[in-house]
C-alpha positions in Angstrom: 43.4 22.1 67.5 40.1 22.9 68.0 36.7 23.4 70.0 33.3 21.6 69.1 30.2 21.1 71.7 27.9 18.1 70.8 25.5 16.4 72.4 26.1 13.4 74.7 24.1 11.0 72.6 25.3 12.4 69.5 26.2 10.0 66.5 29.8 11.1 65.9 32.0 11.2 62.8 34.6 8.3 62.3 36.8 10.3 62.2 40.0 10.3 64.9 39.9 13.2 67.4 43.3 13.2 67.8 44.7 13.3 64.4 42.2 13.2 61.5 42.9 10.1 60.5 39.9 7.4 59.7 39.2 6.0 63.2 38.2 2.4 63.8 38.3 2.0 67.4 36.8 4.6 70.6 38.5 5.8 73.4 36.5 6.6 76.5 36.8 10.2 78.1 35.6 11.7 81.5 33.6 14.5 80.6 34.1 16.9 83.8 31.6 18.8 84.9 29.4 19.5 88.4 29.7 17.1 91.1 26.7 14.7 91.0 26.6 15.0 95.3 27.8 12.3 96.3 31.5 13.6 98.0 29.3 15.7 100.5 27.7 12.4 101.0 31.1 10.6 101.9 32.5 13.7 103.9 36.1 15.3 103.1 38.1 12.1 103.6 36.6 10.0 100.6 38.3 7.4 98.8 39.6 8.5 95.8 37.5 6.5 93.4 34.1 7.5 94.8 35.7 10.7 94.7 36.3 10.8 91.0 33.1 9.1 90.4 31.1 12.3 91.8 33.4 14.8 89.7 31.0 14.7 86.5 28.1 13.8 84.8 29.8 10.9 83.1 31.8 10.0 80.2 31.9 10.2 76.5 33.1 8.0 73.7 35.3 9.0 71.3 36.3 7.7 67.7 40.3 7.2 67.5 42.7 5.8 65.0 44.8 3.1 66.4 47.9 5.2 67.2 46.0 7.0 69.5 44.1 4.3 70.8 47.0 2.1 72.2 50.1 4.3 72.1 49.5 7.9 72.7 46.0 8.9 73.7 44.3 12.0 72.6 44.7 14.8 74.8 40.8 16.3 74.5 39.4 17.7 77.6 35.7 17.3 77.9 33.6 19.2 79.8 29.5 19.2 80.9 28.0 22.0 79.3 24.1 21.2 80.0 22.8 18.6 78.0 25.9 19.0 76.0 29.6 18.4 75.8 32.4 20.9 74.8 35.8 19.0 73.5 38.4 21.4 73.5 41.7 19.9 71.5 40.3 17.9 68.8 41.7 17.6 65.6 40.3 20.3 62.3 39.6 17.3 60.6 37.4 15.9 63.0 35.7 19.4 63.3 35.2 20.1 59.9 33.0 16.0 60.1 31.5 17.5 62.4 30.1 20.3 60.5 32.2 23.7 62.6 
């Protein structure tokens, strides 16, 4: 497994994250990151939705194969890294697309 940062607009490789294998489908990830302000908004006893909601700047769309878009979904951790996103756990294959 492997670590790659892109950016959050980037045109990405169809290749699956997961596995290497040619990807036809996405997969949508949370990218974590710092709180956009609203749980202070909403005070400590927030509903857990809104709370999730203010955890990051958003999420990211990732290219799967269809194993790992219906049966076992990649484990990739995404995290906000300025205008970027680091992906820590993809596949070499999908690295090497990549270009790292």
């Amino acid at each position: 497994m492997a670590d790659v940062v892109v950016a959050m607009s980037a045109s990405l490789p169809r290749t699956c994250v997961g596995c290497g294998r040619p990807a036809r489908w996405t997969r949508r990830v949370r990218v974590l990151g710092p709180s956009s302000g609203y749980a202070p908004m909403v005070g400590e006893f927030a509903i857990d939705n809104l709370e999730r909601m203010a955890r990051g700047p958003g999420a990211i769309r990732l290219p799967v194969c269809g194993w790992h878009r219906w049966v076992v979904p990649p484990a990739i951790a995404a995290e906000a890294a300025g205008g970027r996103v680091r992906l820590s756990g993809v596949s070499a294959e999908f690295a090497a697309a990549l270009g790292h």
